[in-house]
C-alpha positions as a printed Julia matrix, in Angstrom:
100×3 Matrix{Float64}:
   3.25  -16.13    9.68
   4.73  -12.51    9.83
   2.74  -10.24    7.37
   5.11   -7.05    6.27
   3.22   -3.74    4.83
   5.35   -2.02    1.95
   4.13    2.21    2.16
   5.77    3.86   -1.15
   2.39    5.82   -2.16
   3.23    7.73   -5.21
   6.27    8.57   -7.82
   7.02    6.16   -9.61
  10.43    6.3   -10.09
  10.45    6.36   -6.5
   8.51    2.93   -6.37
  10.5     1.41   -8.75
  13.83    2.54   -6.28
  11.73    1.07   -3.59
  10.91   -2.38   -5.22
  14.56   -3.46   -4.13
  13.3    -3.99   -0.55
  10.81   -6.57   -2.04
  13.78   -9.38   -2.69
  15.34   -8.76    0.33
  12.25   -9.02    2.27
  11.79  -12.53    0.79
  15.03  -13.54    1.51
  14.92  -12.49    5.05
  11.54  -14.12    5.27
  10.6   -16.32    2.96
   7.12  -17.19    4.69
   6.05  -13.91    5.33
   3.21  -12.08    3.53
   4.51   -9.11    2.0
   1.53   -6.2     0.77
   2.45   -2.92   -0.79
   0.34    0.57   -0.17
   0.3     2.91   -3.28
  -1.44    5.24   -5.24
  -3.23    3.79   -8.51
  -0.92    5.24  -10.53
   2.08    3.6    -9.54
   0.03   -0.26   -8.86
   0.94   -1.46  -11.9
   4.63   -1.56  -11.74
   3.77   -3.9    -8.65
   0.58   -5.96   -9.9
   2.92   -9.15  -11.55
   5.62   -9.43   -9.17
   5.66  -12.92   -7.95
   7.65  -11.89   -4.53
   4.58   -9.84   -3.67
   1.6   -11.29   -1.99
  -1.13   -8.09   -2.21
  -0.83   -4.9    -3.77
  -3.32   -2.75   -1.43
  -4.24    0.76   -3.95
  -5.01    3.79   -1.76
  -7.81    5.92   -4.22
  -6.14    9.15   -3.13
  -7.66   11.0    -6.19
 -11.5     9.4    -5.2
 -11.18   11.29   -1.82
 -10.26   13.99   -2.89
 -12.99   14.29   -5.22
 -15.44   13.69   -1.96
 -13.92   16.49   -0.55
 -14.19   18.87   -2.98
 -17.77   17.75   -3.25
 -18.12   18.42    0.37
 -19.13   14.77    0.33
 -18.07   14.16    4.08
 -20.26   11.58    5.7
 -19.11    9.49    2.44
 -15.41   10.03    2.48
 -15.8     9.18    6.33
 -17.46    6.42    5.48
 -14.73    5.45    2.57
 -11.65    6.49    5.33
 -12.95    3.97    7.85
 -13.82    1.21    5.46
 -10.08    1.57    3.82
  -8.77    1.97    7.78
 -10.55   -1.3     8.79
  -9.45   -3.6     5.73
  -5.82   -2.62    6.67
  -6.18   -3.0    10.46
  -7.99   -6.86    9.7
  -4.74   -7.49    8.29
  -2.78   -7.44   11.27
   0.52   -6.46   10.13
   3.48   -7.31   12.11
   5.86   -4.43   10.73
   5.59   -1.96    8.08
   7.91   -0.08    6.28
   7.14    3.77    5.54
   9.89    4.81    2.84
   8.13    7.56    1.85
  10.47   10.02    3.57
  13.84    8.05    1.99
């Protein structure tokens, strides 16, 4: 099964632009998983679509705060966790519109 990764982190509006890609995903493969990467803000415009197998929240605004707090050993710890979910998932292709 072909698993497809969806990266439109933040603004919304720009999500919402984005979400197009999610029907024509489907229709080019129907049996695919499809996951989307964003920001918590923007998660629940994608949360109840049925043509979406996984949305996958990035806590930007969490690791941040560990930096400010000079927290490093945890938001290292936090990065490689977050790093190592994604990599188990083994995606076959993903698509980075955050510079369209």
């Amino acid at each position: 099964m072909k698993r497809i990764l969806i990266v439109r982190l933040s603004a919304i509006g720009d999500v919402v632009m984005a979400s197009g890609l999610i029907p024509a995903l489907r229709a080019l493969h129907p049996e695919a998983r499809i996951a989307w990467l964003v920001e918590p803000a923007a998660a629940p415009l994608l949360a109840h679509n049925p043509r979406l197998d996984e949305v996958i929240v990035w806590p930007r605004a969490e690791w941040q705060q560990l930096w400010r707090a000079r927290r490093y050993a945890e938001l290292w710890r936090r990065f490689c966790a977050f790093r190592r979910a994604l990599r188990a998932q083994r995606f076959d292709l993903a698509l980075d519109t955050q510079g369209c």
